[in-house]
N, C-alpha and C positions, 0 to 999 in steps of 0.2 A: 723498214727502209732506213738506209742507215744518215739520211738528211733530213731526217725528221728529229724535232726537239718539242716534247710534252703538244705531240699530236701536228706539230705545224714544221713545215716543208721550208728546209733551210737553205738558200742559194749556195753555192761551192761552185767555184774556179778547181777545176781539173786535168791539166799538162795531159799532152801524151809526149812523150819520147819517140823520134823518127831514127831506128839503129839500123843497121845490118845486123843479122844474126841476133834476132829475138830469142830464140832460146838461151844464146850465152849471155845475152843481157839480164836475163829474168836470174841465173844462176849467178851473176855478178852481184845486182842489187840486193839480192838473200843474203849472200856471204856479208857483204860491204854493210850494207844497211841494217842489216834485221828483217830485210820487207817477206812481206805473206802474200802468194800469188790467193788473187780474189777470181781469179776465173782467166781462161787462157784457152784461145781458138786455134787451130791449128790448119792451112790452107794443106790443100794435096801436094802444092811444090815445098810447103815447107814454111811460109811465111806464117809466123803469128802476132795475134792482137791478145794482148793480157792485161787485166789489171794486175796492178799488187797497191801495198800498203805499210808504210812505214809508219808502227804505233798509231793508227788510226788516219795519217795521211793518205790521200788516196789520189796514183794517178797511174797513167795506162803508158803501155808502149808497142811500138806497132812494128815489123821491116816494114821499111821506106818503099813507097811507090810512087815512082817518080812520075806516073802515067794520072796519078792523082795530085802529085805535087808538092809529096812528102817525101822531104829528103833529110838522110843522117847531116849531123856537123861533119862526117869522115865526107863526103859526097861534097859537101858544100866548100869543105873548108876551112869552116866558122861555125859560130851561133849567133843564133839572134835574141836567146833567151835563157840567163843563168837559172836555175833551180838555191831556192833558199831553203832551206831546210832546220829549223827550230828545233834545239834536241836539249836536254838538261846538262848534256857533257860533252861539247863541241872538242874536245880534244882528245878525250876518248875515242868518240866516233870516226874523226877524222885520221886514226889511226889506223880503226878496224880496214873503213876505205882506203888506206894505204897500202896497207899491205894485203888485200884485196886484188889490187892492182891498178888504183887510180892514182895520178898524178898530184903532187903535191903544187898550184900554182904562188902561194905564200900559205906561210903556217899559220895554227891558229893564235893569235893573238887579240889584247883588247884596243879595240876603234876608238878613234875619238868621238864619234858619232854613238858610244853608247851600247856597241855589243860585244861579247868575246866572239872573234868569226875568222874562219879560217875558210880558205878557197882549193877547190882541186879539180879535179878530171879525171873523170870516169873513163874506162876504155874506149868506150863507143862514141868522146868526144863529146860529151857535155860537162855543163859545169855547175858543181856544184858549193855554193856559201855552206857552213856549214857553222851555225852559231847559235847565239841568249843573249837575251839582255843583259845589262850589265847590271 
């Protein structure tokens, strides 16, 4: 189990992503990110639930069922929850997602607050920090 450290079960906070078009999301995240699909369901109309995992982050994303309460930022509007994402080359990476085809919402620079971190948008209307310590 991969929350387990020298035998003992290690709490983890794990996002899901509420998109339209789960399959083009999964193929985004791969390109943009690096991420590795960890398992991926596929319904008969077509909606799926996957994880994946960015260098060992891990989190899932679903199509949105509004009949359960889960809706994209495209549906909503908005978000109610940025995604941070810790990476050793915050301007690197922020490029790969660029040209990917996410949104650049400021570039990567360093915060007063202490990190190099850069903000964007993913297609599907989330948003991601993308930064290190400084």
């Amino acid at each position: 189990m991969e929350n387990q450290v020298n035998g003992t079960f290690q709490t983890a906070i794990i996002p899901t992503l509420s998109v339209i078009n789960g399959a083009a999301a999964i193929a985004f995240y791969k390109k943009a990110f690096g991420a590795i699909e960890l398992m991926c369901i596929t319904a008969p109309d077509g909606a799926v639930v996957a994880e994946l995992s960015i260098d060992g982050a891990r989190f899932f994303l679903a199509d949105e069922s509004p009949e359960q309460g889960n809706l994209s930022p495209e549906k909503l509007g908005g978000i109610s929850v940025r995604m941070g994402l810790f990476v050793a080359d915050p301007d690197a990476v922020t490029a790969v997602a660029v040209a990917a085809g996410a949104t650049e919402i400021y570039p990567v620079a360093d915060q007063d607050y202490g990190y190099r971190l850069g903000h964007i948008k993913d297609p599907f209307g989330h948003h991601w920090e993308i930064c290190r310590p400084l």
